[in-house]
N, C-alpha and C positions, 0 to 999 in steps of 0.2 A: 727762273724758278723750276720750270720743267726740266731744265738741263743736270741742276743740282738735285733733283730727286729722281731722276733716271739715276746720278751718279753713285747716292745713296742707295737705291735697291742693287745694283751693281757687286757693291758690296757688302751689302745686308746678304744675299745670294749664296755671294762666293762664301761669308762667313759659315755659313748654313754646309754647303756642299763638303766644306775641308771637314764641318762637325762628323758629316757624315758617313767620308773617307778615311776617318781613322787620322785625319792630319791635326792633331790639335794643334800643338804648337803655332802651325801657321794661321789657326783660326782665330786665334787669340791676338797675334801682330795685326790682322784686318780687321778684327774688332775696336780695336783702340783706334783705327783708319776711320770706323765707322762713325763711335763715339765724337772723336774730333768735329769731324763734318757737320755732325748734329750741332754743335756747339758754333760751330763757325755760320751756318746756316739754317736758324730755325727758323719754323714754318708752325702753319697750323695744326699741321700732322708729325709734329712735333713729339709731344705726349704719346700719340699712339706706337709711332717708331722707340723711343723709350719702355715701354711695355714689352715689346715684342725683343727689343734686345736685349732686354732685362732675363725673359726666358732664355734667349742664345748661350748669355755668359752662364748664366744657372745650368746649362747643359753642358757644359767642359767637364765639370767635375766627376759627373755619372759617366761621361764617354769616356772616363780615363778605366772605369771597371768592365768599357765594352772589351770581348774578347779578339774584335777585329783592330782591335789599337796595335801599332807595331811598338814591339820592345822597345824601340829605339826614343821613341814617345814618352813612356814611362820613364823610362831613363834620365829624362828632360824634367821630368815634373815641374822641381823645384821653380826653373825656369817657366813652367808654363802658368803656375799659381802667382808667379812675379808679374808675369804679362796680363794676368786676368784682374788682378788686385790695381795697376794702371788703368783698364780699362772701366774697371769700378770705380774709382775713386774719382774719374776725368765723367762718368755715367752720373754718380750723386752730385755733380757739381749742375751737369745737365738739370738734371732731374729739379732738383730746387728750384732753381731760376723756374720749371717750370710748374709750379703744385706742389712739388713733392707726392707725385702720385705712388710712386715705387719707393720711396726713400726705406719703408719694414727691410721687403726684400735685398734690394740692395746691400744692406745693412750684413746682414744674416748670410749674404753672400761672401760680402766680404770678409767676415767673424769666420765662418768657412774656411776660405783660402788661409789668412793668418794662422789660424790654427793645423793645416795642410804642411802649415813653414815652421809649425813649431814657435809661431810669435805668441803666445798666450797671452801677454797683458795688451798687446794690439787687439788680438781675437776677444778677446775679453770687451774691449773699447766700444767695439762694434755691436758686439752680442746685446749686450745692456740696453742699448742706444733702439735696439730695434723691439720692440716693448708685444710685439705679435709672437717672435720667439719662442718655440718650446721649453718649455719649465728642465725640462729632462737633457734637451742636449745642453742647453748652459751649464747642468750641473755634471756630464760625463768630460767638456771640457774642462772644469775646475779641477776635476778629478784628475784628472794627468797632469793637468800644471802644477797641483798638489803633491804629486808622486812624484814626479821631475824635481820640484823646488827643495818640496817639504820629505822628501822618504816618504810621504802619505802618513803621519807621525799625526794621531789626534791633538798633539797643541798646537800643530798649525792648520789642523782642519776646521778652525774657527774663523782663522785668520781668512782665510780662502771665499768662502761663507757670508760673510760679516763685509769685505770690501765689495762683493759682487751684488750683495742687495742693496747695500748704502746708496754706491752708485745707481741702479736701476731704480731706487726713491729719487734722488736728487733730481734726475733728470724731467724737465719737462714733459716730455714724450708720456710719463707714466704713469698722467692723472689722466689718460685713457682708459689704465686699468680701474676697474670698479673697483674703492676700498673695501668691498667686503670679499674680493678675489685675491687680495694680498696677500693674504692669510695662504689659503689654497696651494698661491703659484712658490709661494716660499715653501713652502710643505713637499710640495713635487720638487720640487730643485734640490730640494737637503735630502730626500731621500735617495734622487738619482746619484748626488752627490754620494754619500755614504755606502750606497750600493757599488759602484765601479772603485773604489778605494780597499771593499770588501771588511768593510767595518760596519757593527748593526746599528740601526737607527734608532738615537735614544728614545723612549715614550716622551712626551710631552710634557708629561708630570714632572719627568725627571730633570724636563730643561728649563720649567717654568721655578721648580723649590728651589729656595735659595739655600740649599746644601751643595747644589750642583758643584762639582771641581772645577779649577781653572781653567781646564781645558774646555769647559765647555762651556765657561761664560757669555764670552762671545755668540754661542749660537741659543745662549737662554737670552741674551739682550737683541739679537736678532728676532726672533717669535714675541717678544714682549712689543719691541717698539713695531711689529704687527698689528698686535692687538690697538696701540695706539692710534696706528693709523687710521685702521678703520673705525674707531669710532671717534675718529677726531679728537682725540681726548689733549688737546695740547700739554696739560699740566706732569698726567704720565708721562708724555714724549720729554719733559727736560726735566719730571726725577729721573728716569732712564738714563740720558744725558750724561747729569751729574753723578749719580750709583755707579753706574759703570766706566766714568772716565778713568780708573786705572787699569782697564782690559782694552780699551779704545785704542791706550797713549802705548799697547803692545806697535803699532801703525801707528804714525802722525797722520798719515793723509784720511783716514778712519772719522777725524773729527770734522776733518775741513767738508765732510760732505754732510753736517746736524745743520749750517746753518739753509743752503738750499732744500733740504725736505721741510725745513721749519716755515719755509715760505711757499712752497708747494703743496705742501699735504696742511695744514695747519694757515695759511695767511699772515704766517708774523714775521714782519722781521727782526730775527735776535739782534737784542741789544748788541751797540759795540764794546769792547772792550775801552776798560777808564783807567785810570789812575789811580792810588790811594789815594780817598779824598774825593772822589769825583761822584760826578752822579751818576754810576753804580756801585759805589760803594754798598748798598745794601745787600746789592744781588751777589757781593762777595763774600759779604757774612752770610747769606742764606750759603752758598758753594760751600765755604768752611763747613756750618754745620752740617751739610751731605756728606760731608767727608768723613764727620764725627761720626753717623750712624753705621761708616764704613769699620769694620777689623777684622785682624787676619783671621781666618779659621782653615787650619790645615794648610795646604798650600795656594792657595786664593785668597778671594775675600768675600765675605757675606753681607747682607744687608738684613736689618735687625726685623725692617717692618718697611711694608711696599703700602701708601697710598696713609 
C-alpha cells in the first residue's frame, strides 16, 4: 500500500508541476495516470485524493488564460478539453463508488469542457445534473447554443428555456433545491438567458396572461409549473400539462420529462397510458375536454380560464 501511494503522489506532483510549467497538455495525459490508479487502488485516502484532484482538473481551464501558457498549448486546446473530459468522466465513476463527495463539481466541470468543445447538449447534460450550479452560467451557455442553433430567433428561445428546466426538475439531484427557490433560480437563468442573446426580459405579468404570443408560451408554462412546484399544487402541475400540451409537442422529448417531476416534485406516479375502453378511459375524456378549453387566438393558443 505504501508503495501504491508513494506512486500516486508521484503523479499527483508531477500533475501539479506541468500545471505550473505552462505544460498543460501533458498535465492532463498524467491526470487521467492519476485518476486510473485511484480506481485500480483505493484506499482510505481515497476521498481525500479525489478532492484534491478534483481542484487539479478544475485548474487547467483558468491555466489556459495564464499568460505564461506557450501558443503552442492553446493551439492544442481542443485536445486538451478532450483529455480533461476523460479524466472527468473516469474521476465521476471514482467519485461515486466513493460518496459522491465531488460528484456538483465534477459535473460543472465537465458541463465546462463540453461547452469549451462546442458540445452544447452534452454541456447541457452536465450542467443540469449538477444542481449547486449558477443560475446565470447555465443561462449564458443556453445563450450561444441558442444563437448557434436557433439565430437566437424568440420562437426558439422558449424551446431552449423549457428543455433546460424540465430536465433540472426531473432530476433527482433537484429536490435539494428548496421549492420555494425554484422560482428564484428560474428567474436568474431567464434572465441571464435573455440578457446574452440581447433580447429584454419579458415582465412577469406578461408571461403569466394568457394573451402571451406563441413564442412565449413555453416560457409562461415554464414560471407557471414554478409556481406548481413550489407549492406542491399537484392538480395545477397536470392542467399545465394538459393546456400546454400543444407548445410541449413543439419537442417530444419536452413531455417525456412531466412524468419524473410528477414523481419527484409531487409523489405520483402518472397514470399509464390505456386503451380506448380501459381504465383511463376517464382521464381521456377529462384530456379531450383540456383541449376543448384550448383555441386558436392569433398565432398560438389561449386558455379561456386557469384553475
Amino acid at each position: 500500500v505504501g508503495a501504491r501511494d508513494e506512486a500516486y503522489e508521484f503523479l499527483s506532483e508531477a500533475v501539479q508541476r506541468m500545471v505550473s510549467a505552462g505544460q498543460i497538455h501533458s498535465a492532463t495525459s498524467l491526470a487521467l495516470d492519476a485518476v486510473k490508479h485511484l480506481r485500480d487502488y483505493p484506499s482510505d485516502t481515497t476521498t481525500t485524493k479525489i478532492e484534491a484532484l478534483t481542484r487539479t482538473l478544475g485548474s487547467f481551464s483558468n491555466a489556459l488564460n495564464d499568460s505564461t501558457v506557450a501558443a503552442s498549448e492553446l493551439i492544442r486546446a481542443d485536445e486538451l478539453y478532450s483529455n480533461q473530459l476523460r479524466a472527468l468522466a473516469a474521476l465521476i465513476e471514482v467519485d461515486m463508488q466513493n460518496g459522491s463527495a465531488c460528484f456538483n463539481e465534477l459535473e460543472k466541470l465537465s458541463g465546462v469542457a463540453q461547452w469549451r468543445l462546442s458540445r452544447y447538449a452534452d454541456a447541457q447534460d452536465h450542467l443540469v445534473r449538477c444542481v449547486s450550479v449558477s443560475s446565470a452560467l447555465l443561462g449564458t451557455m443556453l445563450a450561444e447554443w441558442c444563437s448557434v442553433r436557433g439565430a437566437g430567433v424568440r420562437s426558439e428561445r422558449g424551446l431552449f428555456l423549457a428543455r433546460a428546466v424540465l430536465m433540472i426538475l426531473a432530476h433527482e439531484k433537484s429536490r435539494s433545491i428548496a421549492a420555494d427557490e425554484i422560482s428564484a433560480y428560474v428567474s436568474t437563468l431567464h434572465a441571464a438567458f435573455c440578457a446574452h442573446l440581447g433580447h429584454p426580459t419579458p415582465e412577469t405579468s406578461s408571461l403569466t396572461g394568457v394573451h402571451a404570443p406563441e413564442e412565449c408560451a413555453l416560457e409562461r408554462f415554464v414560471f407557471l409549473l414554478c409556481v406548481a412546484v413550489r407549492s406542491r399544487n399537484y392538480n395545477l402541475f397536470r392542467l399545465l400539462s394538459s393546456a400546454y400540451k400543444p407548445s410541449l409537442s413543439r419537442d417530444p422529448r419536452l413531455e417525456r420529462y412531466l412524468a419524473p417531476i410528477s414523481r419527484v416534485w409531487f409523489g405520483v406516479e402518472p397514470p399509464r397510458a390505456a386503451g380506448a375502453g380501459g381504465p383511463n378511459m376517464f382521464g381521456s375524456l377529462m384530456s379531450n375536454m383540456m383541449r376543448g378549453m384550448m383555441r386558436p387566438s392569433g398565432g398560438g393558443t389561449r386558455m379561456d380560464t386557469v384553475g
